[in-house]
TORZA-916844 format. One record per residue (C-alpha): residue in three letters; residue number from 1; chain; x, y, z. Coordinates in Angstrom, 3 decimals, decimal comma, padded with zeros to 6 digits. Layout:
<pts>
PT residu num chaine       c1       c2       c3
PT    ALA NUM      A        X        Y        Z
...
</pts>
This chain:
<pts>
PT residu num chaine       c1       c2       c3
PT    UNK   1      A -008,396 -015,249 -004,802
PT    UNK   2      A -006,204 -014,832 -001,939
PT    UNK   3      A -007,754 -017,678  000,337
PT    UNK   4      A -007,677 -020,237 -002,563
PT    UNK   5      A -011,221 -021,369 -002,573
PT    UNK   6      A -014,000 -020,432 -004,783
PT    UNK   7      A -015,841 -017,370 -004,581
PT    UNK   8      A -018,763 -019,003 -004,913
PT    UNK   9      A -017,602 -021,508 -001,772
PT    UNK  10      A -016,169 -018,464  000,295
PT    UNK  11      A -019,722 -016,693  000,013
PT    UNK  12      A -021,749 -019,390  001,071
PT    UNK  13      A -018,514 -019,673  003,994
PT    UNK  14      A -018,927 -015,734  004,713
PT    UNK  15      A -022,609 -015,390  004,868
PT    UNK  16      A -022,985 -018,083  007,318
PT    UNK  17      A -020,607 -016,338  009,346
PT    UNK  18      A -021,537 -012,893  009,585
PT    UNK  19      A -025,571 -013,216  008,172
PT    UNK  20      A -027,136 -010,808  010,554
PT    UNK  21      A -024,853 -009,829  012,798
PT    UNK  22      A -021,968 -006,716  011,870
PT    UNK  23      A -018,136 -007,775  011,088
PT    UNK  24      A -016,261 -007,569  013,865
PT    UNK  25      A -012,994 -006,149  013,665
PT    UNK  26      A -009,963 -005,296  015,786
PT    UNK  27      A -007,389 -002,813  015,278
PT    UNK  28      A -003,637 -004,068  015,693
PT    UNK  29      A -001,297 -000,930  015,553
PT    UNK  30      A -003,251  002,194  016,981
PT    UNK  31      A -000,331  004,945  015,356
PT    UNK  32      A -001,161  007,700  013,438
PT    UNK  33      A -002,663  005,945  010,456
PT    UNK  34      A -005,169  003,697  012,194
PT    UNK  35      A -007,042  007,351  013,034
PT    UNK  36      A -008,064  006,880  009,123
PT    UNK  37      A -009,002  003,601  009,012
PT    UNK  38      A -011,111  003,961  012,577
PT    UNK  39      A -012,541  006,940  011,458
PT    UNK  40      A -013,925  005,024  007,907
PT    UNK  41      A -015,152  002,439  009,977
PT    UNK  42      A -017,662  004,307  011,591
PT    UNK  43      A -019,383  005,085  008,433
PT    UNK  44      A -019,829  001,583  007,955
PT    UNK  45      A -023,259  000,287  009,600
PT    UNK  46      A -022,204 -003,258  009,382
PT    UNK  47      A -018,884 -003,232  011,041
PT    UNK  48      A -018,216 -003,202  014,856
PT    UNK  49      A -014,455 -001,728  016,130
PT    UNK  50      A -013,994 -004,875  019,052
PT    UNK  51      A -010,566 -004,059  019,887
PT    UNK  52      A -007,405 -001,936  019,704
PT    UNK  53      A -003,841 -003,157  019,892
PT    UNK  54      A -000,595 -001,305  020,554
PT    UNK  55      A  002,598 -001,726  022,551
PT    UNK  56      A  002,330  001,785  024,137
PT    UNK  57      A -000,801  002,570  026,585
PT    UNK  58      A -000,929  006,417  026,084
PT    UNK  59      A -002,192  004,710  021,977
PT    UNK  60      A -004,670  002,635  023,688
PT    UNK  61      A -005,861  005,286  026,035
PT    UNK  62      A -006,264  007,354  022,967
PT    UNK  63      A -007,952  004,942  020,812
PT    UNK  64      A -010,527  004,272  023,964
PT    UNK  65      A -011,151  008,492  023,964
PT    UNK  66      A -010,967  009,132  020,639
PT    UNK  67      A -012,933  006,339  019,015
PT    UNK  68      A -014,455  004,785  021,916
PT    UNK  69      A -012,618  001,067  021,164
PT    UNK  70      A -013,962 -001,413  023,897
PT    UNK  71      A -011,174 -003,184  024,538
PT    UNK  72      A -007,233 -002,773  024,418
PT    UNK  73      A -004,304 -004,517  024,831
PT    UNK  74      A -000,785 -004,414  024,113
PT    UNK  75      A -000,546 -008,063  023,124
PT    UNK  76      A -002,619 -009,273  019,858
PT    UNK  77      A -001,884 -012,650  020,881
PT    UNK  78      A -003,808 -011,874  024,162
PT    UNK  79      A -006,496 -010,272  021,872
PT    UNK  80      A -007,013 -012,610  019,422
PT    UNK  81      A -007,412 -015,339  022,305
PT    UNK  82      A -010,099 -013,558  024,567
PT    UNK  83      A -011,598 -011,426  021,786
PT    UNK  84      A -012,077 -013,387  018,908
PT    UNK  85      A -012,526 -011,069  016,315
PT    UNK  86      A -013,917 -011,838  012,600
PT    UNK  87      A -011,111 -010,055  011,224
PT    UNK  88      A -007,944 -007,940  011,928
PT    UNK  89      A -006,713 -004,326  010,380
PT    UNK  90      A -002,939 -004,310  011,144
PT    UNK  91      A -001,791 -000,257  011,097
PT    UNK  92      A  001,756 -001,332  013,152
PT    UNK  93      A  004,920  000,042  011,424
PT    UNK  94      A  006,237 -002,543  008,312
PT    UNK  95      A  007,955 -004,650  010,315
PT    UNK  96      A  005,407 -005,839  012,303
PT    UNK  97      A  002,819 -006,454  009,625
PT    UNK  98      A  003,738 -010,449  008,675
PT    UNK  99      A  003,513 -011,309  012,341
PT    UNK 100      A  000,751 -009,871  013,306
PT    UNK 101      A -001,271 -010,690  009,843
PT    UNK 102      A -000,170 -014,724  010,501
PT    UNK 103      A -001,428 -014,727  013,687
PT    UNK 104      A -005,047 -013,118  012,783
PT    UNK 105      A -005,352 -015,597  009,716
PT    UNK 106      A -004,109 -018,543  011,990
PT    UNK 107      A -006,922 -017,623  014,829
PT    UNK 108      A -009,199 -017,835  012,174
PT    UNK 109      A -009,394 -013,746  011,090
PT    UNK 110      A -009,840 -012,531  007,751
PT    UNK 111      A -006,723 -009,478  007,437
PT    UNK 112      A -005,696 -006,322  006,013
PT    UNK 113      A -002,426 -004,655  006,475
PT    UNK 114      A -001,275 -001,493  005,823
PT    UNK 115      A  001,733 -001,252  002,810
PT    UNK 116      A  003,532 -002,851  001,758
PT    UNK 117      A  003,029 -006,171  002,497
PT    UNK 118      A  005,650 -006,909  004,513
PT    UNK 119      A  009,682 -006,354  004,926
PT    UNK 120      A  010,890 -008,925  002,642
PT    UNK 121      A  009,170 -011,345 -000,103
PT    UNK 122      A  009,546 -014,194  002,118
PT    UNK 123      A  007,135 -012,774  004,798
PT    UNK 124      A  004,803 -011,417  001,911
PT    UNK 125      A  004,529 -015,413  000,958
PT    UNK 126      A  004,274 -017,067  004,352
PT    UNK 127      A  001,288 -014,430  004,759
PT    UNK 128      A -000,583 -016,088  001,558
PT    UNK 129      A  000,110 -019,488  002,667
PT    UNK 130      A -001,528 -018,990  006,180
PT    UNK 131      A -004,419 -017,048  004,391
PT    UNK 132      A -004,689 -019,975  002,015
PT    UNK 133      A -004,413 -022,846  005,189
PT    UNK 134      A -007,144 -021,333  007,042
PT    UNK 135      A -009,810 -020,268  003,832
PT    UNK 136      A -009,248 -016,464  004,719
PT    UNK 137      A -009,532 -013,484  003,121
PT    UNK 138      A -006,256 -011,388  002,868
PT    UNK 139      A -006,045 -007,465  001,285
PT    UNK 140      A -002,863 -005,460  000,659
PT    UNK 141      A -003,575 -001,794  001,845
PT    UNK 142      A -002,977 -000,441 -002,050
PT    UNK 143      A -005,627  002,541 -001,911
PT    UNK 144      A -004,210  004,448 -004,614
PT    UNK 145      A -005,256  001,596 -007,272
PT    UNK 146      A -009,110  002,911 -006,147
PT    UNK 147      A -008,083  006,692 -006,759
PT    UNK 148      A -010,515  007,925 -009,686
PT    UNK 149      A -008,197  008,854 -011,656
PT    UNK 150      A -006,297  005,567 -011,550
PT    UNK 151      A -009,633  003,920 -012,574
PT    UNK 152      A -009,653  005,867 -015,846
PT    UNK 153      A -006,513  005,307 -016,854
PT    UNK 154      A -006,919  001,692 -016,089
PT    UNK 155      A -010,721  002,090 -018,348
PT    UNK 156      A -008,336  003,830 -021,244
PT    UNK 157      A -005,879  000,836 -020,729
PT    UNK 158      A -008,581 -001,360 -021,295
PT    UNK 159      A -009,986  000,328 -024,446
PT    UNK 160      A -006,732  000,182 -026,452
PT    UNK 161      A -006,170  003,899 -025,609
PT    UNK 162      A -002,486  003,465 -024,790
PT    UNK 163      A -001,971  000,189 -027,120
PT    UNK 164      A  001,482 -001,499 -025,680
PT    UNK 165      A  002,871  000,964 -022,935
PT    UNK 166      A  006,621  000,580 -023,288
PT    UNK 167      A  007,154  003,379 -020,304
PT    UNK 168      A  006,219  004,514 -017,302
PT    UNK 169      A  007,602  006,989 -015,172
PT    UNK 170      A  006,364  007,510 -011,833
PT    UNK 171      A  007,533  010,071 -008,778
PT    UNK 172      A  007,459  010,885 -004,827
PT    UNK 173      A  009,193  013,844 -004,507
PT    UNK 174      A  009,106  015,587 -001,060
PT    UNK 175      A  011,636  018,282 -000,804
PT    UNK 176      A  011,822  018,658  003,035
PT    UNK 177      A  009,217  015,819  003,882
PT    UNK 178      A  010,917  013,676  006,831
PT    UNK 179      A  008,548  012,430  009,210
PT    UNK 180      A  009,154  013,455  012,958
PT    UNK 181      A  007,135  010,976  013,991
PT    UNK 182      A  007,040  007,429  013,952
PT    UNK 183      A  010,180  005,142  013,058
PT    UNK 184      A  010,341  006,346  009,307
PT    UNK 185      A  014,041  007,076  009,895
PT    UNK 186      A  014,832  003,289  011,140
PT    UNK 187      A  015,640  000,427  008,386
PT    UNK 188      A  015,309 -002,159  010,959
PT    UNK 189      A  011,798 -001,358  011,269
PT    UNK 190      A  010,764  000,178  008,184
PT    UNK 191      A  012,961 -001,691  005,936
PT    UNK 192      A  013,576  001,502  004,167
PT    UNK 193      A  013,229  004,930  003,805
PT    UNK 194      A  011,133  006,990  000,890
PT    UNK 195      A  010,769  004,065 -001,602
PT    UNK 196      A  009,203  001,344  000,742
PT    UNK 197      A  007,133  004,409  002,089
PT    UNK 198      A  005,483  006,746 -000,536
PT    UNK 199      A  007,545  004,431 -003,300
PT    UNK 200      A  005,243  001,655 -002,782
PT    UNK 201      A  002,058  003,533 -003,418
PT    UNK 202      A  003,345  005,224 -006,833
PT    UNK 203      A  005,086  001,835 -008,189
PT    UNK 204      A  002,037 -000,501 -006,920
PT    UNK 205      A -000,594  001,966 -008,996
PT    UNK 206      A  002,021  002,139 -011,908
PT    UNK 207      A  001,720 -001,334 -011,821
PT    UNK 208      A -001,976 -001,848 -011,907
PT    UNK 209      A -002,045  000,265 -014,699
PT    UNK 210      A  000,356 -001,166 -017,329
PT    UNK 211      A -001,725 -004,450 -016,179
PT    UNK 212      A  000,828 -005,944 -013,609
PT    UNK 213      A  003,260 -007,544 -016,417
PT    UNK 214      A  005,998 -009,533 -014,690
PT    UNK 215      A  008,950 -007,812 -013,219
PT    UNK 216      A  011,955 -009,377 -014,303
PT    UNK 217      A  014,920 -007,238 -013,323
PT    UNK 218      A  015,359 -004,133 -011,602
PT    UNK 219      A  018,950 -001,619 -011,011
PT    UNK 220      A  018,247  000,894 -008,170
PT    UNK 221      A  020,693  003,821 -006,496
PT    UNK 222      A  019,608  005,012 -002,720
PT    UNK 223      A  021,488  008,098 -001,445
PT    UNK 224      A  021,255  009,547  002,448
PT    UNK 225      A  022,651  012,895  002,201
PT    UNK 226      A  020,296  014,514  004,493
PT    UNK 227      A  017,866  012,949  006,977
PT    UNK 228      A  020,988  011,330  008,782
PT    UNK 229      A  022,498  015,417  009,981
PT    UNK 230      A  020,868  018,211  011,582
PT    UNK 231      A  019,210  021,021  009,414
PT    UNK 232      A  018,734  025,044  010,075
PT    UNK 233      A  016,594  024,690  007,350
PT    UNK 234      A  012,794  025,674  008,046
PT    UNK 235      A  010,688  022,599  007,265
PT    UNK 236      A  007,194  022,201  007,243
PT    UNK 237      A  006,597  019,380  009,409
PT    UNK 238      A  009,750  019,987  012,016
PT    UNK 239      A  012,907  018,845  012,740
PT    UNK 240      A  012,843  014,623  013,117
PT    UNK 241      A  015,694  012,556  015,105
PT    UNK 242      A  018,521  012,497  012,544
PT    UNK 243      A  020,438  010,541  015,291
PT    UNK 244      A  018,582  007,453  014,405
PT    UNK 245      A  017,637  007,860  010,964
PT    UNK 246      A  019,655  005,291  008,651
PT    UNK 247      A  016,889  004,885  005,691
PT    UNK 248      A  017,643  006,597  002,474
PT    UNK 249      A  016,801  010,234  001,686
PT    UNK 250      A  016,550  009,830 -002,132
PT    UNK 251      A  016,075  006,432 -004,229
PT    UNK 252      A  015,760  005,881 -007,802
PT    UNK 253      A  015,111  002,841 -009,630
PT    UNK 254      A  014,488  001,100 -013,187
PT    UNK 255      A  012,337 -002,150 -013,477
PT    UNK 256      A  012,026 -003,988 -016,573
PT    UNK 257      A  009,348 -005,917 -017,679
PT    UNK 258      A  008,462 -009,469 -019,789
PT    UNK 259      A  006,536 -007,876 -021,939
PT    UNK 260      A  009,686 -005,301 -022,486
PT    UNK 261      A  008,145 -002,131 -020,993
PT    UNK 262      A  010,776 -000,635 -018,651
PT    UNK 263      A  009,289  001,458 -015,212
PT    UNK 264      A  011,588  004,217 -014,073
PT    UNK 265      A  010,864  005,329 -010,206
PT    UNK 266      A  012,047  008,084 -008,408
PT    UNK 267      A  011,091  009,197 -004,571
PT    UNK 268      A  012,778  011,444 -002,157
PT    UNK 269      A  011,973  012,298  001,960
PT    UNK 270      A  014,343  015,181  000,911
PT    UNK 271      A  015,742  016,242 -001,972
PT    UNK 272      A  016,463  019,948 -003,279
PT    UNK 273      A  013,950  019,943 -005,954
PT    UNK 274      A  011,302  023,152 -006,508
PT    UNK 275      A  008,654  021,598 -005,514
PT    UNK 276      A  006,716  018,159 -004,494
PT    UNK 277      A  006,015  015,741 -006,771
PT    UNK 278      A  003,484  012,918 -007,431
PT    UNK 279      A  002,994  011,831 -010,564
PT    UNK 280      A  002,992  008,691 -013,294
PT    UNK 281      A  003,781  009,182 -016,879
PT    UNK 282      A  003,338  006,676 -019,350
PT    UNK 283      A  004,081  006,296 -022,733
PT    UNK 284      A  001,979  003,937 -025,291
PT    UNK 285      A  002,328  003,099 -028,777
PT    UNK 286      A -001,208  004,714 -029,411
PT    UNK 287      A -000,910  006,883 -026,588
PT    UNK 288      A  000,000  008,530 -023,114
PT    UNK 289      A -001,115  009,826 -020,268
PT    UNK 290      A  000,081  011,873 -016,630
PT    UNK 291      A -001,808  011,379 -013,412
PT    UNK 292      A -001,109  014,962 -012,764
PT    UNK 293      A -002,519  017,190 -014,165
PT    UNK 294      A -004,747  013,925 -015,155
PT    UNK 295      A -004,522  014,335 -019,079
PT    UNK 296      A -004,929  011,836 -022,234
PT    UNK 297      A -002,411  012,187 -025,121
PT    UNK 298      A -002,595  010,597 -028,642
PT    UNK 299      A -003,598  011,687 -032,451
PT    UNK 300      A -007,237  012,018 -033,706
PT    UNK 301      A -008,280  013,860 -037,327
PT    UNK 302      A -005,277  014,993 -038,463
PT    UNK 303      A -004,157  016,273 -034,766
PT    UNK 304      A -002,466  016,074 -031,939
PT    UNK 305      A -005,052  015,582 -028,863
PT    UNK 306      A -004,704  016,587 -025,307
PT    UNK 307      A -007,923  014,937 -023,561
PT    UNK 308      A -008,998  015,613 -020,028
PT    UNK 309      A -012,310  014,657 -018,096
PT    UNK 310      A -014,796  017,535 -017,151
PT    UNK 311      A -016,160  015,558 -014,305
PT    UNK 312      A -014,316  012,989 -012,757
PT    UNK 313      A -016,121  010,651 -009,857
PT    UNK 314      A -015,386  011,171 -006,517
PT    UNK 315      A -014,855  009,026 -003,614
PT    UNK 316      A -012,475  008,642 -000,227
PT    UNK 317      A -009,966  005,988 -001,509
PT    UNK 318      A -009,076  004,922  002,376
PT    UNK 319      A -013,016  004,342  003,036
PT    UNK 320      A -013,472  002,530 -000,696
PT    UNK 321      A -010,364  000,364  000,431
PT    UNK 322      A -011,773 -000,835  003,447
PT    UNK 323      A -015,483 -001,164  002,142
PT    UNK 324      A -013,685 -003,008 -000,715
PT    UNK 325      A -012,302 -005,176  002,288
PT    UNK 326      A -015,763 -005,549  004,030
PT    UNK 327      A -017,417 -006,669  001,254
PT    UNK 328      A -014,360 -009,192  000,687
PT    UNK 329      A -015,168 -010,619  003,967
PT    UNK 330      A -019,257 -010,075  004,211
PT    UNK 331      A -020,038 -010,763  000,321
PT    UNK 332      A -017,246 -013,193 -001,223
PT    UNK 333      A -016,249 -010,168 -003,107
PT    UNK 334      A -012,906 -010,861 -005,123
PT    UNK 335      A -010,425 -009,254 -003,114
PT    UNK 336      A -008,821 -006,576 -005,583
PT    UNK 337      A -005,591 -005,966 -003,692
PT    UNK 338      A -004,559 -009,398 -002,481
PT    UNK 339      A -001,527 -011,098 -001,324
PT    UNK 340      A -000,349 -012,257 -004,809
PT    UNK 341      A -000,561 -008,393 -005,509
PT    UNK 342      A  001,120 -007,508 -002,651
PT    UNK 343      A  004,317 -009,885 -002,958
PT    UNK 344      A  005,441 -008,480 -006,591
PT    UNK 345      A  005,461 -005,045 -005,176
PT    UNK 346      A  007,344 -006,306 -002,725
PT    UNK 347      A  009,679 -008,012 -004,927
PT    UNK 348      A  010,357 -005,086 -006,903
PT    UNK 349      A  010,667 -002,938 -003,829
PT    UNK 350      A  013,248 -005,399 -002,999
PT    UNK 351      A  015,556 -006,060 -006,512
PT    UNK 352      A  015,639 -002,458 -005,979
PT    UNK 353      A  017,557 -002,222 -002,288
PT    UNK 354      A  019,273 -004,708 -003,253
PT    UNK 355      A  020,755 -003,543 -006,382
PT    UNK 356      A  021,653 -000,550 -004,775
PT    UNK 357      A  023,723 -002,709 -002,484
PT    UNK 358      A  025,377 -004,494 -004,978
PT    UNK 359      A  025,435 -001,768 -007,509
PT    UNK 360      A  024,691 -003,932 -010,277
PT    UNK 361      A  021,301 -005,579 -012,436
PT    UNK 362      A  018,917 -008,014 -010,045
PT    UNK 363      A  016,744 -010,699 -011,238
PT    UNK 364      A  013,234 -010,542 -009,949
PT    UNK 365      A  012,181 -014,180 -009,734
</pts>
């Protein structure tokens, strides 16, 4: 568990806590993305939206509108002092996510944060420690390991469907897919461009579903060909601020594992492809699989099978994420996404930059 006590300790903890009254819970970061998690909350009868956080009013005036939030402020020190809030969703861009999470744990909050984690491993661990120091729950926002379709590969994984995968690839491929909003384009908020963006989601499920071996070493190449000039091209979502944009357009990457599987990753803002793509591909001893189309391969009776599910379940995977959270918090549930899951993304997120930077191999402690 991320807090480092006992579920059975942390229940009897939570219940006390919150036994008859809802989870309180403040919003740091009210952007584009904490419309999602504010509208989920509202489907949840035992949750209560106390406050809303964000460094420009015209977000708080929105998030008071839209959502009806009670209270705002543009400091979550501020809030955390005069609201006191059970727990704190942090929606700010990357950079902000360590601070903000420390703080909520260290006033005595239970905290999720967007992905990834953080900017660098470092912040990623001084996040677990204060969630271990003060007994608190902390969840990584990796919805895409509660897709249904990532739970049955992960139920084929467990049958011995695939036997020992030995290689994965996974892609985010956006032809013309730049935000215009936000600060995307700027490293020294983002820490990145495409890979620490819609990279992270791709490489974090990949890595749920080989198991999460250990990374040991990753090589990585980022190109910016694109995002940093201006386009006549017609794109879909608009023309962003190329003036400040300094993140990567394109990054690809290999990871290998202990257990001698190799991951190759590939995702793009922009790249001149046919198409978008999201998809993982792996390759067993037994068997395979894609995510999309979602499709089983491996021999049966003589034959070569392709296997696919008539019905698959459905659910929202932001809304599971965050019930998955509230029932962390309310129920001593084991948190499924936690910091310890969080940092080796983050590490492999990082041997990748890096080895772009130095153009050579980089050991993933």
């Amino acid at each position: 568990m991320a807090s480092g006590v006992s579920t059975e300790s942390f229940r009897t903890e939570s219940q006390t806590q919150h036994k008859g009254r809802k989870l309180r819970i403040a919003v740091i970061g009210c952007g584009g993305i904490s419309n999602v998690h504010l509208n989920c909350y509202k489907k949840f009868s035992d949750v209560e939206i106390v406050a809303g956080v964000d460094i420009k009013p015209e977000r708080l005036e929105w998030a008071q509108k839209e959502h009806g939030v009670p209270a705002v402020f543009e400091s979550w020190k501020e809030m955390l002092k005069k609201v006191q809030p059970d727990a704190v969703d942090v929606c700010t861009p990357n950079g902000v996510h360590a601070p903000a999470v420390i703080d909520g744990l260290n006033a005595g909050c239970h905290a999720t944060t967007e992905k990834p984690m953080a900017m660098t491993p470092k912040e990623c661990e001084q996040m677990i420690a204060a969630a271990k120091k003060n007994k608190k729950k902390l969840q990584v926002g990796f919805q895409f390991r509660f897709n249904p379709s990532t739970t049955l590969l992960v139920n084929a994984r467990n049958a011995g469907t695939f036997g020992d995968i030995m290689f994965v690839k996974v892609q985010t491929l956006r032809r013309r897919g730049i935000p215009n909003w936000g600060v995307f384009g700027r490293k020294d908020l983002q820490g990145g461009g495409p890979m620490i963006d819609i990279g992270v989601h791709i490489l974090e499920m990949a890595h749920y579903l080989m198991g999460k071996p250990r990374p040991v070493s990753a090589t990585g190449s980022c190109y910016t060909y694109l995002g940093n000039k201006p386009t006549d091209a017609i794109c879909s979502w608009g023309k962003w601020d190329h003036a400040t944009y300094n993140v990567e357009d394109l990054a690809v990457g290999m990871i290998k594992f202990e257990t001698g599987a190799t991951l190759m990753i590939e995702s793009s803002f922009a790249a001149h492809i046919e198409k978008d793509v999201w998809n993982v591909t792996i390759m067993g001893e037994k068997g395979g699989a894609t995510l999309d189309p979602l499709m089983i391969f491996r021999d049966h009776h003589g034959h070569m099978f392709n296997e696919t599910p008539a019905v698959l379940s459905k659910h929202d995977m932001f809304e599971f994420k965050l019930q998955h959270f509230v029932d962390c918090v309310r129920n001593g549930t084991v948190c499924d996404a936690d910091g310890a899951d969080g940092v080796v993304v983050q590490k492999m997120l990082d041997a990748i930059y890096q080895s772009s930077e130095s153009n050579g191999t980089v050991a993933i402690p």
